[in-house]
C-alpha positions as CSV (number, residue, x, y, z in Angstrom):
1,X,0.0,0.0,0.0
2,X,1.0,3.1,-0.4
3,X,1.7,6.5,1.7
4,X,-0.2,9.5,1.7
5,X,2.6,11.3,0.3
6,X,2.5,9.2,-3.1
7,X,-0.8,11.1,-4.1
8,X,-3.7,13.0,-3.2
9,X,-6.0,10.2,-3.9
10,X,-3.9,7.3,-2.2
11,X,-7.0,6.5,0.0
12,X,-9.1,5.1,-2.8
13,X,-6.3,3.2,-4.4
14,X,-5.4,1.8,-1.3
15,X,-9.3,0.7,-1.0
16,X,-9.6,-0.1,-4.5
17,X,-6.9,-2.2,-4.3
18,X,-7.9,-3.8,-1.5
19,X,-11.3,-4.4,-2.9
20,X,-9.3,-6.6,-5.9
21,X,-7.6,-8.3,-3.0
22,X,-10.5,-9.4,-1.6
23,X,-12.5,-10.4,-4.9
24,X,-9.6,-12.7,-5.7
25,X,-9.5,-14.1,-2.5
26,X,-13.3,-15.0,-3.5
27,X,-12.5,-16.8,-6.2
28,X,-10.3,-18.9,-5.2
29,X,-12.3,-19.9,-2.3
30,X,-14.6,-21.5,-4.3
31,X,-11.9,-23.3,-6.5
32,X,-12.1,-27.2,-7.2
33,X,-10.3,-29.4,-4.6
34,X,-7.4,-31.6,-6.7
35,X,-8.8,-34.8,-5.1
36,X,-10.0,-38.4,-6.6
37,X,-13.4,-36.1,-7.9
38,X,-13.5,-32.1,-8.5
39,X,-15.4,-30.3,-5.6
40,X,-15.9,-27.1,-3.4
41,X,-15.5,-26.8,0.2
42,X,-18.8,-24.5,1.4
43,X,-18.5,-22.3,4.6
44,X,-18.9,-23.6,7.6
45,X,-19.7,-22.0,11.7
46,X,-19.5,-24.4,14.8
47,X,-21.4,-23.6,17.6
48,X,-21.2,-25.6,21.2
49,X,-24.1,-25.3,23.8
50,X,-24.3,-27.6,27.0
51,X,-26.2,-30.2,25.0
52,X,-25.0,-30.2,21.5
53,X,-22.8,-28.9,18.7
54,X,-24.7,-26.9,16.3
55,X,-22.6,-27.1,12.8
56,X,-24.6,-24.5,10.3
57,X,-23.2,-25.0,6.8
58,X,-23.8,-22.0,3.6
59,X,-25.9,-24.6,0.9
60,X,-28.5,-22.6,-0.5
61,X,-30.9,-24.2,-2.9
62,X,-29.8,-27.4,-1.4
63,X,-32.3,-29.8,0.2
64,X,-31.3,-30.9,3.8
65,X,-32.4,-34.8,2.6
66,X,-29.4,-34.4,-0.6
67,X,-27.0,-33.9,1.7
68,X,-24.9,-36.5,3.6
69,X,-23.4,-35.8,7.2
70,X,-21.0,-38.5,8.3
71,X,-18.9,-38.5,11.6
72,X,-15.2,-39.7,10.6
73,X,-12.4,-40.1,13.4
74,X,-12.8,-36.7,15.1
75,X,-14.5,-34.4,12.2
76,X,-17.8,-34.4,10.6
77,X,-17.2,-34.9,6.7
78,X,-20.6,-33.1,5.0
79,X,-21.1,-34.3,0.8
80,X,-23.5,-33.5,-1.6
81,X,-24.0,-31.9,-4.8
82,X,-25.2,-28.5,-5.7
83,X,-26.9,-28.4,-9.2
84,X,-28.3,-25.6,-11.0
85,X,-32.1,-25.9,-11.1
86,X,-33.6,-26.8,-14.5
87,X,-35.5,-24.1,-15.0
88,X,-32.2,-21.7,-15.1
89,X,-30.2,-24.5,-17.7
90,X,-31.7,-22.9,-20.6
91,X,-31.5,-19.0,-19.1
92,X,-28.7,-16.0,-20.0
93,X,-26.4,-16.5,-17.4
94,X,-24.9,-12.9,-16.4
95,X,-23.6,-13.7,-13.6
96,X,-22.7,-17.5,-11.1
97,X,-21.5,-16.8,-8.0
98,X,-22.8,-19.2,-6.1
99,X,-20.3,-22.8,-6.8
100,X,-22.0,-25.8,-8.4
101,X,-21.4,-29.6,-8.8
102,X,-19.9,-32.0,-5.7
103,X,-19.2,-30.3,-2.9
104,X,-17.5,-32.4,0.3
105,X,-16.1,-30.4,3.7
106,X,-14.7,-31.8,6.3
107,X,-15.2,-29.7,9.8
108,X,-13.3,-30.9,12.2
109,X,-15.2,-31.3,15.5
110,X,-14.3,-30.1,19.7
111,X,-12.8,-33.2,21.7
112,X,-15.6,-35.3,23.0
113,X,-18.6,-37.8,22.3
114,X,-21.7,-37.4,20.4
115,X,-24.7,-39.9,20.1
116,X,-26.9,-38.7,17.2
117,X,-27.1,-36.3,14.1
118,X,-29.9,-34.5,13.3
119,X,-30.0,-32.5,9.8
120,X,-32.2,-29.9,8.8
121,X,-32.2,-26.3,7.2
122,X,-32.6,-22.5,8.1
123,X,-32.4,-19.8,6.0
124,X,-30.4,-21.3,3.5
125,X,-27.9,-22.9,5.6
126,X,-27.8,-26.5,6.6
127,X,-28.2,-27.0,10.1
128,X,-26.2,-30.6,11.7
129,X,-27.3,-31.0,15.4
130,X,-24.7,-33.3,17.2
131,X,-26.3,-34.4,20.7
132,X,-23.3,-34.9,23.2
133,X,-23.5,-38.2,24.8
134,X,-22.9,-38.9,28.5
């Protein structure tokens, strides 16, 4: 970045080029995974109450029931696939932002022991309850 003695107007380079910084960073958060198939990794927050984990996972326009939630060793590995719905495959696409095809992430979970998983959805996000066992 540079210092306000460069130019007069070195506040909006410095936020414009911060701006490209941060699209970039964007698109190569969604990048395909070099593994055995191509996928994307979606966003993920982990919450902990006294009774469960609560693991709330970015998938809109994908249905709670298309999406599978498996406990592995000590993280939560979450797969599915994100298609474009048919009634946009013959639409002008200006714009896709949101990543489509396989998507697998692998969240890895607090020390302890949980006895069930519970998936649903709100407001676009997946929701996995993990009850904490005794």
């Amino acid at each position: 970045m540079r210092h306000r003695d460069d130019s007069p107007d070195w506040m909006w380079s410095n936020a414009l080029a911060a701006l490209d910084r941060m699209e970039h960073l964007h698109r190569e958060l969604f990048q395909p995974r070099q593994s055995r198939a191509a996928c994307w990794e979606p966003p993920a927050d982990v919450l902990e109450t006294a009774r469960e984990l609560l693991i709330y996972v970015a998938l809109p326009g994908v249905k709670a029931q298309d999406v599978r939630a498996v406990i592995e060793a000590d993280a939560l590995v979450v797969s599915g696939q994100r298609v474009l719905p048919q009634a946009l495959r013959t639409a002008v696409i200006h714009r896709l932002e949101l990543p489509q095809g396989r998507f697998e992430r692998r969240i890895p979970l607090p020390p302890g022991r949980y006895s069930a998983v519970d998936v649903g959805s709100d407001q676009g996000c997946l929701v996995i309850r993990l009850e904490k066992a005794s």
